[in-house]
C-alpha positions in Angstrom: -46.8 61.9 104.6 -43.8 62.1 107.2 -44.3 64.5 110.2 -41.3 65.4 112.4 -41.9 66.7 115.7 -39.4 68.8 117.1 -39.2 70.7 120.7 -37.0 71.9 123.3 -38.1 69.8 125.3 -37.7 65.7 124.8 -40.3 64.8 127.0 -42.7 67.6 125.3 -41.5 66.6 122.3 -42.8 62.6 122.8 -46.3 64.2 123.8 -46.6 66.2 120.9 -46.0 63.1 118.6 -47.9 60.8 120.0 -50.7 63.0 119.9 -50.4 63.8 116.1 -50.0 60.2 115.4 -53.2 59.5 117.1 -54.6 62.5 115.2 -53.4 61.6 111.8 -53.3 57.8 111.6 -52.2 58.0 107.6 -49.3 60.1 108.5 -45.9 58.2 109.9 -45.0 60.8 113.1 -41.1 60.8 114.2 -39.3 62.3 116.9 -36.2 64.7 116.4 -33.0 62.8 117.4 -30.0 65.0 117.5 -26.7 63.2 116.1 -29.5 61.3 113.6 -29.1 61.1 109.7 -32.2 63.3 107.9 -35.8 61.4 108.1 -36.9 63.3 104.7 -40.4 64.3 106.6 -42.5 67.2 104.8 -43.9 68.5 107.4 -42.0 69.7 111.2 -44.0 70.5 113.9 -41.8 72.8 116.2 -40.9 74.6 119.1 -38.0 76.5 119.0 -36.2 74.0 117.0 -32.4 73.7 116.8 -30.5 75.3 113.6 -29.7 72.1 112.6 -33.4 71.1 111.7 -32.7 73.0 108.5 -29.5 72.0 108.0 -30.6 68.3 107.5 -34.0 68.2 106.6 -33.7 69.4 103.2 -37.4 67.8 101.5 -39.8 70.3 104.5 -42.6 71.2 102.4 -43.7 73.3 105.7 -43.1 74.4 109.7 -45.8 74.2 111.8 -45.0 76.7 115.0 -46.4 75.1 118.3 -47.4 78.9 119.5 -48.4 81.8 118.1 -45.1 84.1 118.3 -42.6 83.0 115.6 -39.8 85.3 116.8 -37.4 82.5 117.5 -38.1 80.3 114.6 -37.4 83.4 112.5 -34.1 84.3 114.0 -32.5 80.8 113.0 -29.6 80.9 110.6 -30.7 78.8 107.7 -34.2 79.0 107.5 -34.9 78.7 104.2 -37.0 81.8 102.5 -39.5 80.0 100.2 -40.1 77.2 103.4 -44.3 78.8 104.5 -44.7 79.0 108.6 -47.8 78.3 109.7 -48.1 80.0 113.6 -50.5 78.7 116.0 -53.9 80.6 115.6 -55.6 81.1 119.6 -56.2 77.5 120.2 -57.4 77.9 123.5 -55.1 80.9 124.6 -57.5 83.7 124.0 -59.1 82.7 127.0 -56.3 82.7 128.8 -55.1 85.8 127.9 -58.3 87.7 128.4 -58.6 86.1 132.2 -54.7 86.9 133.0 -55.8 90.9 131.8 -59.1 90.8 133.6 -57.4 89.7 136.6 -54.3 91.7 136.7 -57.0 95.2 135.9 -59.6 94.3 138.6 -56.8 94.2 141.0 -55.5 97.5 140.0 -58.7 99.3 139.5 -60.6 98.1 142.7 -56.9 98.6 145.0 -57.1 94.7 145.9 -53.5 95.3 146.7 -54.4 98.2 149.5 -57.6 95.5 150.9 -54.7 92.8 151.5 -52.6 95.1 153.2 -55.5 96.3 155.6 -56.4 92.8 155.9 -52.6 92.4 157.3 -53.4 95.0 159.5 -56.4 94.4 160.8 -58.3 97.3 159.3 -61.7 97.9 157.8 -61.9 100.7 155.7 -64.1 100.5 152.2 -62.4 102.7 149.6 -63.7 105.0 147.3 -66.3 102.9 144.9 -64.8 102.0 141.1 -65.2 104.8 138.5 -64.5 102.8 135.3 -64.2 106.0 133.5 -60.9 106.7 135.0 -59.5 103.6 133.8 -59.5 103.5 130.3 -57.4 100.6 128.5 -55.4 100.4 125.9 -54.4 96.9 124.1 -51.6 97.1 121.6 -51.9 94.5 119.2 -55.1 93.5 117.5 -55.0 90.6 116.3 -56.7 87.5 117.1 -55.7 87.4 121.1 -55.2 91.2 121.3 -58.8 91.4 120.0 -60.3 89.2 122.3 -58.8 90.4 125.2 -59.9 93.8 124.3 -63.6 92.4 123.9 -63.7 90.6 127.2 -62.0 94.0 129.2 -65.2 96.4 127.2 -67.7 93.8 128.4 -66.9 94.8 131.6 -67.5 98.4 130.9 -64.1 100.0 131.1 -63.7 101.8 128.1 -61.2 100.1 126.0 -59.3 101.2 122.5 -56.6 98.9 120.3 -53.5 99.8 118.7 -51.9 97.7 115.5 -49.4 98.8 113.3 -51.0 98.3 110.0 -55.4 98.5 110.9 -57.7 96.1 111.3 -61.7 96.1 111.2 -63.5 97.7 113.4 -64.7 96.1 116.8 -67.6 97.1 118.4 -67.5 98.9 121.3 -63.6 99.2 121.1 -62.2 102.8 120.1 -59.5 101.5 117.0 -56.2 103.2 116.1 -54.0 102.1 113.4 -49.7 103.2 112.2 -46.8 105.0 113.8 -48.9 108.3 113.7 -51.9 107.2 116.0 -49.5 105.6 118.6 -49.0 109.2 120.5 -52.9 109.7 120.5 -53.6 106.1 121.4 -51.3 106.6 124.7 -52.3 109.7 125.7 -55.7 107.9 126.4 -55.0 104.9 128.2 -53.9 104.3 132.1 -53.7 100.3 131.6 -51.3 99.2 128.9 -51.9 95.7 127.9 -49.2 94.8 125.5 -50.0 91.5 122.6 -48.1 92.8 119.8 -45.8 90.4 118.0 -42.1 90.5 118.5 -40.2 92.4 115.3 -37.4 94.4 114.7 -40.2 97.2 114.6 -41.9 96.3 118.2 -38.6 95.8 120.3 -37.9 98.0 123.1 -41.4 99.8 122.1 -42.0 99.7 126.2 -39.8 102.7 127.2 -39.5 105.9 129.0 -40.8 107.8 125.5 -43.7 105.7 125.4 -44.9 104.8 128.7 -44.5 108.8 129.9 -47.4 109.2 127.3 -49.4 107.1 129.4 -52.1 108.5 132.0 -51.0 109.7 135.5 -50.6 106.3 137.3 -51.0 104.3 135.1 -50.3 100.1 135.3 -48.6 98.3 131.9 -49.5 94.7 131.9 -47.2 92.6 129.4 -48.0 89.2 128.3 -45.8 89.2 124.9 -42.5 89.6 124.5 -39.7 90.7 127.5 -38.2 92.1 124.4 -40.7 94.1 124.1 -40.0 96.4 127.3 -37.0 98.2 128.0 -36.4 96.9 131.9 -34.2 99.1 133.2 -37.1 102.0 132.2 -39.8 100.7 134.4 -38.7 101.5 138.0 -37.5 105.4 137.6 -41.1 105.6 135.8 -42.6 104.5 138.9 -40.3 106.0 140.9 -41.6 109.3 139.3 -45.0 108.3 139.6 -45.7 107.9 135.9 -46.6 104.4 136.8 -48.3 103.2 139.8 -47.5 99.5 139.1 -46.9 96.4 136.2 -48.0 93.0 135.9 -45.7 91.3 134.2 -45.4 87.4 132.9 -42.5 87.6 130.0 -38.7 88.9 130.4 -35.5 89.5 128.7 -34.0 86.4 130.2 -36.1 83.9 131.3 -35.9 82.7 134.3 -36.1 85.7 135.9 -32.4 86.0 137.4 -32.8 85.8 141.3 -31.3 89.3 141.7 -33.2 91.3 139.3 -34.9 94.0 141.5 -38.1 93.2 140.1 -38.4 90.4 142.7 -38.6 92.7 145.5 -40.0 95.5 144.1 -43.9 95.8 145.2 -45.2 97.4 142.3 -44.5 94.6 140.1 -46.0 91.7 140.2 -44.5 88.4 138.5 -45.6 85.2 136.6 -43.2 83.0 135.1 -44.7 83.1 131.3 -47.9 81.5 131.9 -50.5 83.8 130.8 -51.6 81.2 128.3 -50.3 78.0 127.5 -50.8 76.3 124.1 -53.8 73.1 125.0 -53.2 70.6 123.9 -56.3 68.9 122.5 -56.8 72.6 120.7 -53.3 72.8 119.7 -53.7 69.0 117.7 -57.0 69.6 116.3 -56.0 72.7 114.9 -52.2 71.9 113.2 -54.0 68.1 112.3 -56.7 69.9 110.3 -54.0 72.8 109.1 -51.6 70.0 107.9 -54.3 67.7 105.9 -55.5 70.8 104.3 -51.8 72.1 103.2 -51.3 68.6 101.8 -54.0 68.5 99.7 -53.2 72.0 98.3 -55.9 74.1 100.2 -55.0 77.7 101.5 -54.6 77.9 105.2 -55.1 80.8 108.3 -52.1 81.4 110.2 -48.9 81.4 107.5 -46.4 83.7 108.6 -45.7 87.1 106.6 -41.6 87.2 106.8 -41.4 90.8 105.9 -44.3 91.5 108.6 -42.5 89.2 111.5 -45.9 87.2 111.9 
């Protein structure tokens, strides 16, 4: 068994394949060289891999995606049809995710923001105490993160509903909604937006003025997907108008965030640079090691990617 390892990054890239060779002593684990002739591997272990992967390594018996969105894999000319993606399945990110939501909705709900600034100006004035009920939450996307995240904001006790395009089981203590026809209903109720939903030709641009005006008064979108995902130039005049009262917001349309994009300066927003959850290692390898033995001896496995779905 040949195993390619393929990143953006070289130095990445080296990590990841020493790793897998420690994982998998039976399997011989390259590096991608560009300019090199094909090394015939079966399996490629990738991050946004260049086109030319496909172009020369014509024997691939499967691609194994070193995170959970597959959006950029997909959009490569020459991906073959028949070639199964496997997508990265939590591995430690759930955790993340769930603190990075907790985090950005405690500071929204209990007005950390207005503490700080009477801390900057010397004042002492408790604010009105935390009614939970006027905070409800709404996740979009349910699936394994989305749903974990939604679990870990209901323990808390703010009430707490999902969204997903095609339905999923029920979770307990989490209000469900499912298709194109609930969406309306399922914004209507929620002032904190927390958006996990894969990145499709269906779930572009589904952060705009129509959607987020459905939204509570002052409400606060969190998104830790996709930039695609929101329609940037909608945000501001929303909170301009008071539709929104403020967005945390860790993934953009171009990445880095270009020094003059207004949302530096803007105070509302708040900025991470794409690091609500990072793939871990050690969970990362455990999980594609075990995923690729199992493929190899014939064995169905979690996590392989639905092409007409996007994920």
């Amino acid at each position: 068994m040949k195993i390619l390892c393929v990143s953006t990054s070289l130095t990445e890239q080296s990590t990841w394949r020493d790793l897998l060779a420690a994982a998998l002593p039976q399997a011989e684990v390259v590096a991608w060289q560009d300019n090199a002739s094909a090394q015939d591997a079966d399996i490629a272990v990738v991050w946004k891999p260049p086109v030319a992967l496909f172009e020369r390594e014509r024997k691939l018996r499967a691609v194994f995606n070193l995170g959970a969105g597959v959006d950029a894999l997909l959009a490569i000319p020459g991906l073959p049809a028949d070639l199964p993606i496997v997508r990265l399945e939590d591995a430690g990110m759930g955790a993340q995710m769930a603190e990075y939501v907790v985090h950005a909705l405690v500071r929204a709900s209990r007005r950390f923001d207005d503490y700080e600034a009477q801390q900057r100006a010397r004042q002492w004035r408790p604010l009105p105490e935390l009614d939970r009920r006027q905070w409800p939450v709404g996740v979009l996307g349910m699936g394994v993160l989305g749903a974990q995240v939604a679990r870990a904001v209901a323990g808390l006790g703010y009430p707490v509903a999902g969204w997903s395009r095609g339905g999923r089981a029920t979770e307990a203590g989490i209000e469900m909604y499912a298709g194109s026809d609930a969406l309306p209903a399922f914004l209507r109720r929620t002032r904190v937006l927390v958006n996990l939903l894969p990145l499709t030709r269906g779930t572009e641009g589904i952060l705009c003025r129509a959607t987020l005006s459905q939204l509570l008064p002052q409400a606060h979108l969190i998104n830790i997907a996709r930039g695609q995902h929101l329609v940037e130039e909608d945000l501001l005049p929303l909170m301009d108008e008071g539709r929104l009262s403020g967005a945390t917001l860790d993934v953009f349309r171009q990445e880095p965030l270009p020094p003059g994009h207004p949302f530096w300066t803007d105070p509302r927003v708040t900025i991470t640079p794409h690091i609500a959850a990072i793939s871990l290692q050690r969970e990362t390898v455990e999980q594609i090691s075990s995923k690729i033995l199992a493929f190899m001896r014939g064995e169905a496995v979690t996590g392989i990617v639905e092409r007409g779905r996007g994920y």
